[in-house]
C-alpha positions as CSV (number, residue, x, y, z in Angstrom):
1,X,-31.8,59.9,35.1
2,X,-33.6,56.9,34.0
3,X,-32.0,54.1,32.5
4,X,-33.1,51.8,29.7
5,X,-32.9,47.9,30.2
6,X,-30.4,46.2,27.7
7,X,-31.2,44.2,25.2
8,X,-28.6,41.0,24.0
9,X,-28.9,39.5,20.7
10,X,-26.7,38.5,17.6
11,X,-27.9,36.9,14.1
12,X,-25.2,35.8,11.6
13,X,-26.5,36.7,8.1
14,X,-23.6,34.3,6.5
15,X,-24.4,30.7,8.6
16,X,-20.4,30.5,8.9
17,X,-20.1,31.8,12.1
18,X,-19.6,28.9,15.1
19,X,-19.3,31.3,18.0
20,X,-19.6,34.9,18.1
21,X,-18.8,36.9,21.9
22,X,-20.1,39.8,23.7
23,X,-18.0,42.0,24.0
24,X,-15.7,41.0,21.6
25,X,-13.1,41.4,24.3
26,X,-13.0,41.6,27.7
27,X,-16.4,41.8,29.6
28,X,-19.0,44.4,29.7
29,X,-21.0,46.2,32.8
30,X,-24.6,44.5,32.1
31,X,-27.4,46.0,33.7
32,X,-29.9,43.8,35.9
33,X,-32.7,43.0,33.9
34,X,-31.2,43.0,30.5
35,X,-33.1,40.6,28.1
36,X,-31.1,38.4,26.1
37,X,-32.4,36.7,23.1
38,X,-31.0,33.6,22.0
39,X,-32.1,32.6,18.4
40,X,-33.3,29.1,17.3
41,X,-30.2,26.5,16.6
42,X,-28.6,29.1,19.1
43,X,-27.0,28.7,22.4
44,X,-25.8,31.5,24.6
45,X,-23.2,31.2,27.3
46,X,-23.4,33.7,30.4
47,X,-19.9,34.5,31.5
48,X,-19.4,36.5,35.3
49,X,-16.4,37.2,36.8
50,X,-14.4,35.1,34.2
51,X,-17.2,32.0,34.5
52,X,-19.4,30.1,33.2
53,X,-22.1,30.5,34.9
54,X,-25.2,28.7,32.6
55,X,-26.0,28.3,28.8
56,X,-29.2,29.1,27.5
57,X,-31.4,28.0,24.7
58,X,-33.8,29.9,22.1
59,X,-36.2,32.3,23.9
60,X,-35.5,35.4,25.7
61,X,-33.9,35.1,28.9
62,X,-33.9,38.1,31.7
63,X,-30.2,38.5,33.5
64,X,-30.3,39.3,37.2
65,X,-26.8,40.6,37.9
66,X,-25.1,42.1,40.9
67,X,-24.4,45.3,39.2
68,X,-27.7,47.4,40.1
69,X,-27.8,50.3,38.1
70,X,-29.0,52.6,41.0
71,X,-25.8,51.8,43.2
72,X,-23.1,50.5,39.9
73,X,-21.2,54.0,40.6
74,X,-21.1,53.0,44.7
75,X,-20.1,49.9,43.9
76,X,-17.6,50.9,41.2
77,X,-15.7,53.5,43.3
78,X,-13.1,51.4,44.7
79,X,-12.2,50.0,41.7
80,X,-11.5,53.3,39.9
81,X,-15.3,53.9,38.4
82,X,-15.6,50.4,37.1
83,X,-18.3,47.7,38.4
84,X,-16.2,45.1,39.4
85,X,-19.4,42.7,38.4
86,X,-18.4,42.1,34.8
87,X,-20.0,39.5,32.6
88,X,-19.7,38.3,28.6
89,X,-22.1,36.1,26.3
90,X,-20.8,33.9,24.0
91,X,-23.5,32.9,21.2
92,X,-22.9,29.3,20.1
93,X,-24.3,28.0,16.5
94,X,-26.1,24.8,16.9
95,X,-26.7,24.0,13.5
96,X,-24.8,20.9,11.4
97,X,-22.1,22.2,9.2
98,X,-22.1,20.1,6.1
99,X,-20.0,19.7,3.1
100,X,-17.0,20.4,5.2
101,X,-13.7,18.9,2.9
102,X,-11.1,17.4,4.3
103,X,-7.5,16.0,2.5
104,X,-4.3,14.9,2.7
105,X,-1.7,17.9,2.4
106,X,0.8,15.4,1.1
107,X,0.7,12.0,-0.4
108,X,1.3,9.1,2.9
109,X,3.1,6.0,2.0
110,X,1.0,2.4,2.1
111,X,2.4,-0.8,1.7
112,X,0.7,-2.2,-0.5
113,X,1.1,-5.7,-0.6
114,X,1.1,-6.0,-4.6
115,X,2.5,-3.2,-5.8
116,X,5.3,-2.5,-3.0
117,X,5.6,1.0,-1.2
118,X,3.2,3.5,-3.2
119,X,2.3,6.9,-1.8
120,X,-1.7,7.3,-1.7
121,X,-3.9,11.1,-1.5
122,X,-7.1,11.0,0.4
123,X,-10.4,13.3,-0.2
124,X,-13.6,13.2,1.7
125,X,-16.4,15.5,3.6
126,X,-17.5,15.5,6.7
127,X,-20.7,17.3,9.0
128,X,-20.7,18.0,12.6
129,X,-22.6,20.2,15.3
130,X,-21.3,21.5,18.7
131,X,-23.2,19.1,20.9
132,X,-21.7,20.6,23.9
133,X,-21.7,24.5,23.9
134,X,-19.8,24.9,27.2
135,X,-17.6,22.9,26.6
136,X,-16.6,23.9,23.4
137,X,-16.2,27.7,24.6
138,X,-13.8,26.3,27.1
139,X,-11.4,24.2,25.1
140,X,-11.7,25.4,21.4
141,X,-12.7,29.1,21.4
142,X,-11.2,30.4,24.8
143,X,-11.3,34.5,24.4
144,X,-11.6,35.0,20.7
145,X,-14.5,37.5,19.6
146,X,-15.2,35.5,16.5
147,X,-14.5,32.1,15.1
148,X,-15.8,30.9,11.9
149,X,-15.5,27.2,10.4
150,X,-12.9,28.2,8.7
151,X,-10.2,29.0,11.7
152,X,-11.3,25.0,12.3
153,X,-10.5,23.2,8.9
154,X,-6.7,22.9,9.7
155,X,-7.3,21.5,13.4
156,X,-10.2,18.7,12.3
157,X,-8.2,18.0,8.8
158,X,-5.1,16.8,10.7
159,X,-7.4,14.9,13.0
160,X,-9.2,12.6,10.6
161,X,-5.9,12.2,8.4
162,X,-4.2,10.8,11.2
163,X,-6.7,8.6,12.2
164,X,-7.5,7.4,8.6
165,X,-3.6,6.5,8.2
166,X,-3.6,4.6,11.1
167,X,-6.8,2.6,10.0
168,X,-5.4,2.0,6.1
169,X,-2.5,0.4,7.7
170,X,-4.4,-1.7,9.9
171,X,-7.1,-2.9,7.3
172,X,-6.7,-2.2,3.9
173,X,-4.3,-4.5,2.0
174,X,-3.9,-3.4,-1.4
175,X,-5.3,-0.6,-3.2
176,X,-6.7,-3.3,-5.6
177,X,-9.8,-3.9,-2.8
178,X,-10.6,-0.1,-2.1
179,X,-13.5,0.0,-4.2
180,X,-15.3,-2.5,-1.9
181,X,-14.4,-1.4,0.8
182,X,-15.0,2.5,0.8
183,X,-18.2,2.0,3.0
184,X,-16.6,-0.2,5.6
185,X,-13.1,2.2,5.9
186,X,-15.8,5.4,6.3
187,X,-17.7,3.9,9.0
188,X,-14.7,2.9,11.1
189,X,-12.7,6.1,10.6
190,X,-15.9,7.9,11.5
191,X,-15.9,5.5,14.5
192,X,-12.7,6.4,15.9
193,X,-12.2,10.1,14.7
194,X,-15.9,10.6,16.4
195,X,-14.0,10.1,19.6
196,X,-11.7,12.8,19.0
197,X,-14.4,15.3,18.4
198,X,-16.3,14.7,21.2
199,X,-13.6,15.8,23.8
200,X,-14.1,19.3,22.2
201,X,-17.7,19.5,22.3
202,X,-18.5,18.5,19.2
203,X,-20.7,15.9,17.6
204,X,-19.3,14.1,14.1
205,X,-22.5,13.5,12.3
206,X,-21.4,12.6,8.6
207,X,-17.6,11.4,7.6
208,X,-17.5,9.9,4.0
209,X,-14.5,8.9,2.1
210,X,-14.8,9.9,-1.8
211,X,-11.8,8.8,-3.0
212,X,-8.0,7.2,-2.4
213,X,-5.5,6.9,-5.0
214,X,-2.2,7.1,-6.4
215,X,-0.4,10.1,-8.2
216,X,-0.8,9.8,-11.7
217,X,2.0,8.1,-12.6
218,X,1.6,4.8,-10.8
219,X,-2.3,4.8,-12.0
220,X,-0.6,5.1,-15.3
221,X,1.1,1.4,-14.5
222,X,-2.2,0.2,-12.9
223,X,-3.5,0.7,-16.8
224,X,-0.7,-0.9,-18.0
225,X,-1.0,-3.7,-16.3
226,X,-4.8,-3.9,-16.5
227,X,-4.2,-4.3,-20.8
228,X,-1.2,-6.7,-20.2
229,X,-4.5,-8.7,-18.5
230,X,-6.3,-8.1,-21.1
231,X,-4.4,-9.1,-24.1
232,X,-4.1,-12.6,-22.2
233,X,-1.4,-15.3,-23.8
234,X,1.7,-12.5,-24.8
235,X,3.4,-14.9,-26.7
236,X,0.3,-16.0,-29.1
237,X,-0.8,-12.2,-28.8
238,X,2.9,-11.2,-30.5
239,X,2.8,-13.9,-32.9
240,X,-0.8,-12.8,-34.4
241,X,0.9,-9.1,-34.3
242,X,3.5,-10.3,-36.6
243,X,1.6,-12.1,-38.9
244,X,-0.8,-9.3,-39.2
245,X,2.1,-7.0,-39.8
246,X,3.4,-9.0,-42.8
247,X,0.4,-9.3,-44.4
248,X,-0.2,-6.2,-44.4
249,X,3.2,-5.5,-45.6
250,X,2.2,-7.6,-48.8
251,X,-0.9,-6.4,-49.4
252,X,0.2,-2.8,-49.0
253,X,-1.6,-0.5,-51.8
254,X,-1.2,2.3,-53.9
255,X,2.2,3.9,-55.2
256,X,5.9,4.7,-53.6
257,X,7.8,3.0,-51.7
258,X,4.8,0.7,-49.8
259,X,3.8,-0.8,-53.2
260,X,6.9,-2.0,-54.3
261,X,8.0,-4.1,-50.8
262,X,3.9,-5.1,-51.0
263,X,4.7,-6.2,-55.0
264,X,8.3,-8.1,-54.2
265,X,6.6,-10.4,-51.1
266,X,3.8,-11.3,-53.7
267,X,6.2,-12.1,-56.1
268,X,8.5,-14.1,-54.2
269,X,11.7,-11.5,-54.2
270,X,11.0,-11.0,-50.4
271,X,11.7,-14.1,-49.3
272,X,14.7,-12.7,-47.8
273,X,12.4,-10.7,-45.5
274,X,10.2,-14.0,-44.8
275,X,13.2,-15.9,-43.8
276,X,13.9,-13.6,-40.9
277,X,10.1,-13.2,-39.6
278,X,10.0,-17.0,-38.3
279,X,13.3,-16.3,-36.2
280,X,11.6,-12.4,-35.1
281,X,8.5,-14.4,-34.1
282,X,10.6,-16.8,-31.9
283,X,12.5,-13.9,-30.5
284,X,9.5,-12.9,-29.3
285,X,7.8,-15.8,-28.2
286,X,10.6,-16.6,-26.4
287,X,10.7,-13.5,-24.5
288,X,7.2,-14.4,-23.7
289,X,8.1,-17.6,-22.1
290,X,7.2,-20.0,-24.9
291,X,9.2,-21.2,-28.1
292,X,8.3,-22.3,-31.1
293,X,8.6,-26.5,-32.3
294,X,11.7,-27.0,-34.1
295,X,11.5,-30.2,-37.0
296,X,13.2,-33.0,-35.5
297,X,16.5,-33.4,-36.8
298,X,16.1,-36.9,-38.5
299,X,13.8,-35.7,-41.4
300,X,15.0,-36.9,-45.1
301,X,17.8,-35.3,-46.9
302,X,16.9,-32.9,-49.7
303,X,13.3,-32.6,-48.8
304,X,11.4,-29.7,-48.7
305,X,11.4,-28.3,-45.2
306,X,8.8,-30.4,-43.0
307,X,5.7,-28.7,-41.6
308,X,5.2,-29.4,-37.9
309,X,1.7,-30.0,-36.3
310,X,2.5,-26.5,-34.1
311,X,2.1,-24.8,-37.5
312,X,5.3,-23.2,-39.2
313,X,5.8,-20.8,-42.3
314,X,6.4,-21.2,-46.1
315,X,10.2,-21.5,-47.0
316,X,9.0,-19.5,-50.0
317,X,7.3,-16.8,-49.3
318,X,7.8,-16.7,-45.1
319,X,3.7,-16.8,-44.0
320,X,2.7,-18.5,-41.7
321,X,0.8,-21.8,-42.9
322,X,-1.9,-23.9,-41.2
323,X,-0.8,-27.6,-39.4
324,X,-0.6,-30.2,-41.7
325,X,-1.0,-28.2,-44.8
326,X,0.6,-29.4,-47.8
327,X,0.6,-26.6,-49.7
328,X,1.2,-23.2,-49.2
329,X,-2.2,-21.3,-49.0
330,X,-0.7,-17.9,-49.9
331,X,2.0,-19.0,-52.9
332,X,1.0,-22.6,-53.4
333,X,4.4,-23.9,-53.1
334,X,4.3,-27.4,-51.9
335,X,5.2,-28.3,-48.4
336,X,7.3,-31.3,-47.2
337,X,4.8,-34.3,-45.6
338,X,4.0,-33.3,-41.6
339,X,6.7,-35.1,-39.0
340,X,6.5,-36.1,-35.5
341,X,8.1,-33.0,-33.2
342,X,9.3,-35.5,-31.0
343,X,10.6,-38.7,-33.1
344,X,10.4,-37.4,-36.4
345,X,8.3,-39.6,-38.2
346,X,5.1,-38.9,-40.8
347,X,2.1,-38.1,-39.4
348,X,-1.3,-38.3,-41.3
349,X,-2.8,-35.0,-41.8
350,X,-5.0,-33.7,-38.9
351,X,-3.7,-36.5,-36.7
352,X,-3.8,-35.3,-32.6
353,X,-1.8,-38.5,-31.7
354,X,1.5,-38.9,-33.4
355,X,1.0,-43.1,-34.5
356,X,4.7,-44.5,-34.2
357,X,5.4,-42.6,-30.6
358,X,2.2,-41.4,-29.2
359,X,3.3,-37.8,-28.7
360,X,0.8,-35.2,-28.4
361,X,0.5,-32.7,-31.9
362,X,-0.5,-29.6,-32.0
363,X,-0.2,-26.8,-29.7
C-alpha cells in the first residue's frame, strides 16, 4: 500500500501566537520526505529524539529522517509497534509584537528629595521579536503546545519594573524633573532591561515610558502648592482679601439682611466691625510672617490717630487708607498728620526718607 508524503505547515489567523508545536505533545512518527513549509516572519525548529537538531526559515524544506516508511513496522517491533525515530516542529513567530503594556501592580516608594517618601505608579509599552528561535524554545517555551503573548506579559512586566525601580533610585531626584527627563530614563531602562531579554532569545526593540506619578491624593498637594506659588507674597495676598471683603460688605445691594450691614458701614454704625478688621488683617499677616507698622508711641495727646507711611485704616469707618493721606477717601473724616514709624516725628506727605532720623517710609 502506497503511502502519501506529509506535508508540515501552520498559519495563525490571530498574529498572537509566539510559538505553536507539532504535535502538540509528545512527538510524532514523520515520514522521510515530508515537506515542511515555514511561512514568512516564521521559523520552524526540527526536534529528533528529544533535540534540536536545526531551525529553518521561510520556504519549504524536505525532512530526511531515519524512520523509512517501507521498514518503520521492522524497525518499530522492538519497541512495541512504535518507531523509536520520533521527531516534533516547533513554529516560531518572527514578527515584532508592539503595543505590549507594561505597569506597576502596586505603587513603589521613591524618596523624593522634596516631598519626602511618596509612593509612585509607572505605565509604559514596549515591542520585541524572538531574535533567537532556538533558544527561545529551549528556555521559555520548553514542551507547551501553544504559547501566546499573553502567557508572557506577567514574566517581562516584572522584568522591566524591577529594573526601572532600580534606575529611578539611582537617577531621578524628585518627581519635580520627570518631565525632562522621560526620554533619558526610557533609553536607559531600555538599556539595561534589553539585557535581560536577550538571555531568552529575545530582541527588545521599543521600551517607552508614558507616564510616572503619584496617587491622587499627593498630586492633589502638588496643586496646592503649585497656587500657594502662584499667589506669591501671602501676607499682601490676605490683606487685599480682606479689604476686598469689606468693601464688598459695604457696598452690598438689594434687600434683607446684606443691605442693612452694607447701609450701617456707610453710615458710620459699623465702626465697631472696622475696628476689629485692622487687628484680623494683622492676625493674618502675621501668620504670614510679616506685621503690620504700629504708630510710634510718642505721638501728641488727643490727636486723631496718626497715619503711618506703611498705610493704615480710618478710625472711623475701619478702610484701609492710602500713605500719607489726610483724609479719609471713603468717609472724609480727617486723619492725624503722617509720623515717623521709627522716631515718631512728622513727615511731609509722600516723603521716602523720614527728615529728622533718616528711616526708610513706606513698605
Amino acid at each position: 500500500m502506497a503511502q502519501t508524503l506529509e506535508v508540515l505547515e501552520h498559519y495563525d489567523p490571530s498574529g498572537e501566537e509566539i510559538v505553536y508545536r507539532y504535535p502538540p505533545e509528545g512527538s510524532a512518527e514523520i515520514k522521510m520526505g515530508a515537506q515542511l513549509v515555514v511561512h514568512e516572519a516564521q521559523e520552524a525548529v526540527l526536534y529528533r529524539d528529544g533535540k534540536a537538531l536545526d531551525v529553518f526559515g521561510p520556504g519549504r524544506h524536505t525532512l530526511v529522517t531515519q524512520n523509512i516508511p517501507l521498514v518503520t513496522k521492522a524497525l518499530s517491533l522492538p519497541w512495541g509497534g512504535k518507531s523509536p525515530f520520533r521527531v516534533a516542529v516547533v513554529w516560531v513567530n518572527k514578527r515584532t509584537f508592539i503595543d505590549q503594556k507594561w505597569g506597576t501592580r502596586e505603587p513603589v516608594v521613591f524618596r523624593d528629595a522634596e516631598l519626602g517618601m511618596v509612593r509612585l505608579r509607572a505605565f509604559g509599552t514596549y515591542a520585541y521579536r524572538v531574535s533567537d528561535s532556538q533558544l527561545f524554545v529551549n528556555t521559555v517555551v520548553g514542551s507547551q503546545g501553544l504559547f501566546e503573548t499573553g502567557g508572557l506579559k506577567d514574566f517581562y512586566r516584572d522584568i522591566i519594573v524591577s529594573r526601572l525601580n532600580d534606575l529611578l533610585g539611582e537617577s531621578l531626584k524628585t518627581i519635580f524633573d520627570l518631565a525632562r527627563l522621560y526620554d533619558e530614563l526610557g533609553a536607559a531602562a531600555k538599556a539595561r532591561i534589553a539585557e535581560d531579554f536577550t538571555k531568552y532569545g529575545v530582541d527588545l526593540t521599543d521600551f517607552y515610558i508614558n507616564s510616572i506619578t503619584p496617587p491622587d491624593e499627593v498630586q492633589a498637594k502638588i496643586d496646592e502648592r503649585a497656587a500657594m506659588g502662584a499667589v506669591g507674597d501671602m501676607g499682601t495676598y490676605m490683606q487685599f482679601k480682606a479689604a476686598q471683603a469689606v468693601e464688598e460688605a459695604a457696598q452690598g445691594g438689594g434687600g434683607g439682611e446684606g443691605s442693612n450691614a452694607g447701609a450701617g458701614m456707610g453710615l458710620g454704625l459699623g465702626a465697631g466691625f472696622g475696628a476689629m478688621m485692622p487687628g484680623m488683617i494683622s492676625e493674618a499677616m502675621r501668620q504670614a510672617g510679616k506685621t503690620e507698622g504700629q504708630p510710634a508711641a510718642g505721638a501728641a495727646a488727643g490727636a486723631a490717630a496718626p497715619v503711618t507711611t506703611g498705610g493704615a485704616f480710618c478710625t472711623a469707618c475701619g478702610k484701609p487708607v492710602p500713605p500719607g493721606a489726610r483724609f479719609c477717601p471713603n468717609c472724609g473724616h480727617e486723619l492725624g498728620p503722617a509720623v515717623c514709624p521709627k522716631c515718631g516725628k512728622p513727615v511731609p506727605p509722600d516723603a521716602k526718607f523720614c527728615p529728622s532720623c533718616g528711616a526708610k517710609l513706606g513698605a
